[in-house]
PAVOMAR-693164 format. One record per residue (C-alpha): x, y, z; residue in three letters. Coordinates in steps of 0.25 Angstrom, whole numbers, plus 5000, padded with zeros to 4 digits. Layout:
N
XYZALA ...
END
This chain:
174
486149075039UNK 485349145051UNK 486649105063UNK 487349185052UNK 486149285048UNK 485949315063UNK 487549355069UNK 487549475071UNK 488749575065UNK 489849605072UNK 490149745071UNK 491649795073UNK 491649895083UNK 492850005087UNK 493550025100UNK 492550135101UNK 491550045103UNK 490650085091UNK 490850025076UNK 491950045068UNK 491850165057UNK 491250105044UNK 491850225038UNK 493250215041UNK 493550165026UNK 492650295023UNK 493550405030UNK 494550465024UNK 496050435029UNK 496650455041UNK 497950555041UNK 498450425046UNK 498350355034UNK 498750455025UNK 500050455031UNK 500050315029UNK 499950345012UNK 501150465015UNK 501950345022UNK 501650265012UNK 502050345002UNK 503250385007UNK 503650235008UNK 503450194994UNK 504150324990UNK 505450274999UNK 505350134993UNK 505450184981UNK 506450284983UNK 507250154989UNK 506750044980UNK 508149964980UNK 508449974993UNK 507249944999UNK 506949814990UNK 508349774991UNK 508449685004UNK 509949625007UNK 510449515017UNK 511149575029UNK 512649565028UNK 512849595015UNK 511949475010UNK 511249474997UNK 510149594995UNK 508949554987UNK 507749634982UNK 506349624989UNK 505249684987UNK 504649675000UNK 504949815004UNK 504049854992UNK 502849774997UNK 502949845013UNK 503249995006UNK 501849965000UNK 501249925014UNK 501049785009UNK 501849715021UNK 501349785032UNK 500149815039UNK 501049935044UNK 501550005033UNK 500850125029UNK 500150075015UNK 499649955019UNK 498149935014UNK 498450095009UNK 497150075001UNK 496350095013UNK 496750225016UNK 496750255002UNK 495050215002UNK 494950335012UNK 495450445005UNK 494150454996UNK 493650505010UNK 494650615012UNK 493650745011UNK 494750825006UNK 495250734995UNK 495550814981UNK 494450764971UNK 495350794961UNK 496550684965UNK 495350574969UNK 495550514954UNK 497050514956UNK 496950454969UNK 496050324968UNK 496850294954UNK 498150294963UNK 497350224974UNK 497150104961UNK 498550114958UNK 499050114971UNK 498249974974UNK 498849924959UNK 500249974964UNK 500249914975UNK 499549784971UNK 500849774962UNK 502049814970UNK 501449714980UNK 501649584969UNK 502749654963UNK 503549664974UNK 502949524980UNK 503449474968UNK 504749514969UNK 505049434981UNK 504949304976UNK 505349344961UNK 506749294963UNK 506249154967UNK 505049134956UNK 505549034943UNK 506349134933UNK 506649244945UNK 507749294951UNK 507849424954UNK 507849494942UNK 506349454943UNK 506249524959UNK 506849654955UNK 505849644941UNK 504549634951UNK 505249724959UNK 505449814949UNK 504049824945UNK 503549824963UNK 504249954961UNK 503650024949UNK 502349984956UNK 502850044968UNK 503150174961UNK 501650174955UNK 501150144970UNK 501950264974UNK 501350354964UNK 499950304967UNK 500250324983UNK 500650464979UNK 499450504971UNK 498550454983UNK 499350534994UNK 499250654984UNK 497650654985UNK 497650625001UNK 498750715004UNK 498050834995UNK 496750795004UNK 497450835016UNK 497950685022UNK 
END
């Protein structure tokens, strides 16, 4: 125990030199990331405008076309490190630190921050689901387009909860 007891701590430092904010997760969000919710929203708002086409994947040449869910997953920012909601939440723990945030839409905003994480949580195994439904004892695909079915009504709640969220950012001037 004293080797361990006496190695020092490292201390992550930045390209500045000096140590890296603590408070970071304590500022509010960048205009950056709010863009990233708009984006985001925006998205989930096309996919659902386009539901059968953009869960609908066919062979080239005429081959046969399939549903997938996939494209519901990378909507959500669930496939790429790149997509705009990918680990949303984080952003989402910054807006308590907005100093211009309504008071009266907080209440309204950390419910859809709950159902957002719920909605999501359940698109994701909906729609991963899904994928393999057609292949599963007893499936086919009326059982794909059953847990797709119900990927999109959670993707519906997940766009109503995205909306409430950029309602209380935007009304804070983000």
């Amino acid at each position: 125990f004293s080797s361990v007891a006496a190695t020092p701590l490292a201390v992550t430092t930045s390209a500045a030199g000096g140590p890296l904010p603590a408070f970071a997760a304590s500022t509010p969000p960048t205009p950056a990331e709010i863009e990233r919710i708009k984006t985001g929203y925006k998205n989930i708002q096309y996919l659902l405008a386009n539901w059968e086409q953009e869960t609908t994947v066919c062979r080239e040449n005429g081959g046969e076309c399939k549903r997938d869910a996939d494209a519901v997953r990378r909507y959500l920012g669930l496939r790429s490190t790149t997509d705009p909601l990918f680990q949303i939440e984080k952003v989402f723990a910054k807006v308590r630190f907005m100093d211009d945030l309504d008071p009266d839409k907080l209440e309204d905003f950390f419910q859809a921050t709950e159902d957002w994480n719920t909605t999501m949580n359940m698109s994701n195994s909906m729609a991963f689901i899904s994928q393999f439904a057609e292949y599963n004892p007893g499936g086919g695909k009326d059982e794909v387009l059953k847990y797709l079915n119900e990927a999109q009504t959670q993707v519906v709640l997940a766009e109503k909860a995205l909306k409430t969220i950029l309602d209380a950012v935007t009304s804070a001037g983000g």
